[in-house]
N, C-alpha and C positions, 0 to 999 in steps of 0.2 A: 578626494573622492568621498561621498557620503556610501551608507549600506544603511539601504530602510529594512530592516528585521535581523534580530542577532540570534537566530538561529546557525543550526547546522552550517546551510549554506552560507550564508550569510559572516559565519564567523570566520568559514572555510577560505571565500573571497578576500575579504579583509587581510588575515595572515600570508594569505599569497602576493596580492598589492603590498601591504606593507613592505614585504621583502624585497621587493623591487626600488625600496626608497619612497613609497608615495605617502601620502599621509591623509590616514583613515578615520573616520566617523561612523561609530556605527547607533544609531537610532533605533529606540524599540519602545513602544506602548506598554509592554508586559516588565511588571517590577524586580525579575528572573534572567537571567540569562538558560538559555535552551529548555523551553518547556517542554517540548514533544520531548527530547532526547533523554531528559527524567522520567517520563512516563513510560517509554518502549521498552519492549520487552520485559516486565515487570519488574520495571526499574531496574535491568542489567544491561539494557541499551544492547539489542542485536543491530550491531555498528557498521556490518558489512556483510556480503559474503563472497565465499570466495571462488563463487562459480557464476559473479555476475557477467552479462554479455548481454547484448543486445537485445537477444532472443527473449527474454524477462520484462521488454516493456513495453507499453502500451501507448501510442499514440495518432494520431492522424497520419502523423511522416514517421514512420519507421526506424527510417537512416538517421533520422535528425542526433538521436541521441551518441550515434556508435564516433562520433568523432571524440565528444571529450571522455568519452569512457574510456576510447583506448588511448586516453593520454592522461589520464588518473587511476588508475587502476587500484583492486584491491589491496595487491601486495603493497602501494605507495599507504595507503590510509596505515594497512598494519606495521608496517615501520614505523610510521610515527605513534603508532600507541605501543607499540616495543620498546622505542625511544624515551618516553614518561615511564616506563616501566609497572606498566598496566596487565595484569595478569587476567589473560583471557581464554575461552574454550570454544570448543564449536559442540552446538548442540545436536544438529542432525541439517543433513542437507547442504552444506557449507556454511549453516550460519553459525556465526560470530558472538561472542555474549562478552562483556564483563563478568568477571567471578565474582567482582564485589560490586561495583556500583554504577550505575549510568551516570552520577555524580562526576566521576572521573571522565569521563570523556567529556565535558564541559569545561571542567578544570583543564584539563590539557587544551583545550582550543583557546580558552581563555588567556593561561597561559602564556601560546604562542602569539595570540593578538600583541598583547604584552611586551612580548621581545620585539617586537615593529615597530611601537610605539603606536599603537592601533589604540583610541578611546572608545568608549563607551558612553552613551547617555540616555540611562534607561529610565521610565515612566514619562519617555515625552509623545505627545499624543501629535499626529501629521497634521496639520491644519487646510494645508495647501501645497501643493508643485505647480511649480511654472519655470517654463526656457524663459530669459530674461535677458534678451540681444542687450538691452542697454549697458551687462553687465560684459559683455564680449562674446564670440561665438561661443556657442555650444555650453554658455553657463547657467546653472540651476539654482533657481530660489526656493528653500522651502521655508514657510512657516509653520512655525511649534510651539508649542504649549514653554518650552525653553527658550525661545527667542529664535531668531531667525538665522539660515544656516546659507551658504553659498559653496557651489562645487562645480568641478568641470565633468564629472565622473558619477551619474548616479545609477547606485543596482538596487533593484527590488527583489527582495529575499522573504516576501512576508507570508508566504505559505500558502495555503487553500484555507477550504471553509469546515476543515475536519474539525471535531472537538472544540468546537467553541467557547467551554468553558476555563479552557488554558489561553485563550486569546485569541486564537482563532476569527479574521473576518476576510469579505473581499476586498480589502482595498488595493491590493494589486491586482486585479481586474480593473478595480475602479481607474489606478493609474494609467492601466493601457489602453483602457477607453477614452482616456481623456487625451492621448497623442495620437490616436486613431489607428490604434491596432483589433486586431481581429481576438476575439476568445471563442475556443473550441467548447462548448455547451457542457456545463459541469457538472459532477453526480460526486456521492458518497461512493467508495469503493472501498475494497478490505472487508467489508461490514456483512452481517449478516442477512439470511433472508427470511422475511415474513410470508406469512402465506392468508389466504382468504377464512373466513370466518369457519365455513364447514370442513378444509383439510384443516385447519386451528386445533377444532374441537375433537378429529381425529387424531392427528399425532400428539398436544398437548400432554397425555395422561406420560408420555417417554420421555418429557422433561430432566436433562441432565445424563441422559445415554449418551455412549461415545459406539459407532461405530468404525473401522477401517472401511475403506474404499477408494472407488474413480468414481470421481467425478467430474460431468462432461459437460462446460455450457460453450455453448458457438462456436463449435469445434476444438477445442482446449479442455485436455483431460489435467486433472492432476490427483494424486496418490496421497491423502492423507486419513484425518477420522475428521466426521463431521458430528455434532455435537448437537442432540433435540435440545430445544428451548420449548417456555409455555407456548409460544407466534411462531417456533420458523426453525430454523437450522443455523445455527452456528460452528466454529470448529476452523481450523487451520482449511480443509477442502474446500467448506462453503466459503469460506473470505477469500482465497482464491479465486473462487469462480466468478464471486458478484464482480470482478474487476472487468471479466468480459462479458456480464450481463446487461440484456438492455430489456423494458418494460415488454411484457409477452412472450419474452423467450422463454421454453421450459428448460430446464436444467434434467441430465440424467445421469441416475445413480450406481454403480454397477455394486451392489451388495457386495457379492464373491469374485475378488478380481483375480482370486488366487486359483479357484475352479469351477468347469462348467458345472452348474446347479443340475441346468437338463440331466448332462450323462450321469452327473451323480445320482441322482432319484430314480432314472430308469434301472441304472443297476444295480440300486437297493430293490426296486419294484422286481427285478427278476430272479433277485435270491428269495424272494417271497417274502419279504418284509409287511407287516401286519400293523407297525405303527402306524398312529396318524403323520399326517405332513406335517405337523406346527412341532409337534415333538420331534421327527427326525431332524428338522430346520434348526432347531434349539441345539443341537453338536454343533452349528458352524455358526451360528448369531448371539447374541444375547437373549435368553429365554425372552423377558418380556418385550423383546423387539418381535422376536421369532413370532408370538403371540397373535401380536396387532396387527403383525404384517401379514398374517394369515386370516385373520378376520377382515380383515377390510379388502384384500385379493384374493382369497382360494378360504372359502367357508367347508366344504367340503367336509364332513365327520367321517366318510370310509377311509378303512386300513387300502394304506397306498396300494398294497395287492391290488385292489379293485378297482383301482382309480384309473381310467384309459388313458394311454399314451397322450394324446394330442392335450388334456388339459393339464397332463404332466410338464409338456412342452411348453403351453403357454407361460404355467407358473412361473418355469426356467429364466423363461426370456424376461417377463417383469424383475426375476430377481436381479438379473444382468444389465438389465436395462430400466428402471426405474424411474418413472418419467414424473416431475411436477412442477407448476409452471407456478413459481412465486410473484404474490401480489407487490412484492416491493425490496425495499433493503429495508435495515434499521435505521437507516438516517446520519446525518453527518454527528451528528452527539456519539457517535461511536466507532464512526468509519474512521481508520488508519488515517485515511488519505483521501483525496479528493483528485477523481478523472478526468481529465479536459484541461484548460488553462490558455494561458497565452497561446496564439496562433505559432506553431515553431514556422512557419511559413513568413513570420515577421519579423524571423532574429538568425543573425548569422550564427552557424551550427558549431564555429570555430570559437566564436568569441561570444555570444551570446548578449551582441548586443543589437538594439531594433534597429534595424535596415534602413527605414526609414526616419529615426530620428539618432543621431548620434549620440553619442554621450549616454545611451539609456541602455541599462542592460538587464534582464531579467533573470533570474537563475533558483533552481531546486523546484519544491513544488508547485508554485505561480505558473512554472511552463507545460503545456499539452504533451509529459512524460510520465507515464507512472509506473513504477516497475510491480512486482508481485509481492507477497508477503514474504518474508525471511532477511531481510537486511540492503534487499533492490534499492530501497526509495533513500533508505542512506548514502549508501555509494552512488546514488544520482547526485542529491545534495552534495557531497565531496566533488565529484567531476564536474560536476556544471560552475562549482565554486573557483576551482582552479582555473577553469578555461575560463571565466572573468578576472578573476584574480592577476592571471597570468597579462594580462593585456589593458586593462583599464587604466 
């Protein structure tokens, strides 16, 4: 069996096959072995986590994913970096880190390639695929920049179109268009969001604030801090969100998710509080948040005394509910990952190989799965690898 991309997935499958006896090739254009996996987490590689499930991902078919998840699971991944004797933490939220290096989780996948007898042959560039009956059923031709390769068994492992300057391109798209599979319409996702020229020039000056909050796009809340940039919002929240974001939806913010703003201010207003709003706001925000967010929604200079209920109320509600409808993401030169992918409607959910064409099997981020920020999209990459692995 060949494995076009020696990543994650990619290393994942390999070491699985191998251990079943078969004998493995794995091809890669990039002069590295696991690029993404050096770069994540700030290079401490959040590997997994340990509260992944189904519920965490994102795709056309839902179901698709829950098969090999629950037959790869987190606990299998952390036994094997137990096993290397990899010393690791969780940082918050079940996710996973390296203490020392995302270095190491390559090394151990490398490793176990290793003990299979799994190769490697990296800097060779895809030329070409083709099924080649003359060769016997279900056999694959590829040519390479290396010479020419033959197999009965080929997986594509070669990622999205995230981060391209680690190597990053479509060509697994390109593959499954060319055996006449379907792709679900691809975006940047993880990634931040931009906004229009005139909210630009209003949040702009908050550049580098971190605030806590919920934040809510398409129905999907999630709890973290979202982070002003000069364009847009970034932050663990907003990279959550942009994954179920689609052009025109507004995103909203609940400032205070710990309490109601309204009941708060009315009853400071009825002890007869004298301050202005932007300064009481400043005890539960960051001042120069508290500031801007008062100038540009409640200008108001009377002491809250004075201020009548019903625009007390609305204030409230903005604070809780914070509506802006971003012009964009940043783009894939930054997004985590990339939404959409192979059709799963085109590959069997057990084995993850195309339906329609035997021998091909596509697995990690190339398929229409993407889990959320904290360690999902690795623990995809692992389970999608072994439920090929396991079978090919």
């Amino acid at each position: 069996m060949i494995v076009i991309g020696a990543g994650g997935a990619g290393m994942m499958c390999a070491l699985q096959a191998g251990m079943r006896g078969r004998k493995v090739i794995l091809l890669d254009h990039a002069p590295k072995l696991g690029g993404k996996i050096l770069i994540s987490g700030g290079g401490r590689c959040n590997f997994t986590n340990t509260g992944a499930s189904p519920a965490q991902y994102v795709s056309a078919n839902a179901h698709f994913c829950k098969s090999a998840l629950s037959r790869y699971t987190p606990a299998d991944f952390i036994a094997l970096v137990g096993s290397h004797g990899i010393a690791y933490h969780e940082k918050k939220l079940g996710q996973l880190f390296c203490d020392v290096s995302a270095r190491q989780i390559v090394e151990m996948l490398k490793s176990e390639c290793a003990k299979v007898g799994a190769e490697f042959k990296l800097n060779c560039k895809i030329e070409s695929v083709a099924k080649n009956s003359d060769l016997g059923a279900g056999r694959f031709q590829l040519s390479t920049s290396q010479g020419d390769f033959f197999c009965e068994s080929l997986v594509i492992a070669t990622g999205g179109l995230s981060i391209p300057k680690i190597g990053a391109t479509g060509f697994g798209y390109e593959i499954a268009r060319q055996f006449g599979l379907r792709i679900v319409d691809t975006a940047p996702a993880l990634d931040g969001f931009v906004f229009s020229d005139k909210e630009t020039q209003s949040l702009s000056e908050l550049a580098g604030l971190s605030v806590d909050c919920v934040i809510t796009c398409n129905h999907v809340s999630f709890r973290e801090n979202i982070l002003f940039t000069h364009n847009g919002l970034s932050g663990p929240a907003a990279l959550q969100a942009s994954l179920h974001w689609r052009p025109g939806i507004e995103v909203s913010i609940n400032l205070l998710p710990e309490i109601d703003p309204t009941k708060w201010l009315l009853g400071k207003k009825r002890t007869g509080e004298r301050a202005l709003v932007k300064n009481l706001l400043s005890q539960l925000l960051p001042n120069r948040f508290a500031a801007r967010f008062c100038e540009l929604n409640f200008r108001s200079e009377l002491p809250l005394a004075q201020i009548p209920d019903k625009e007390i109320e609305e204030f409230g509600r903005q604070l809780s509910a914070w509506r802006l409808v971003p012009s964009g993401t940043v783009g894939y030169n930054k997004a985590e990952v990339t939404r959409g992918g192979v059709d799963t409607r085109e590959l069997s959910s057990r084995t993850m190989e195309a339906i329609k064409v035997p021998g091909l099997y596509f697995i990690g981020e190339v398929v229409d799965v993407t889990g959320w920020l904290g360690g999902y999209n690795f623990q995809w990459a692992w389970a999608s690898g072994a439920a090929a692995g396991g079978v090919v």
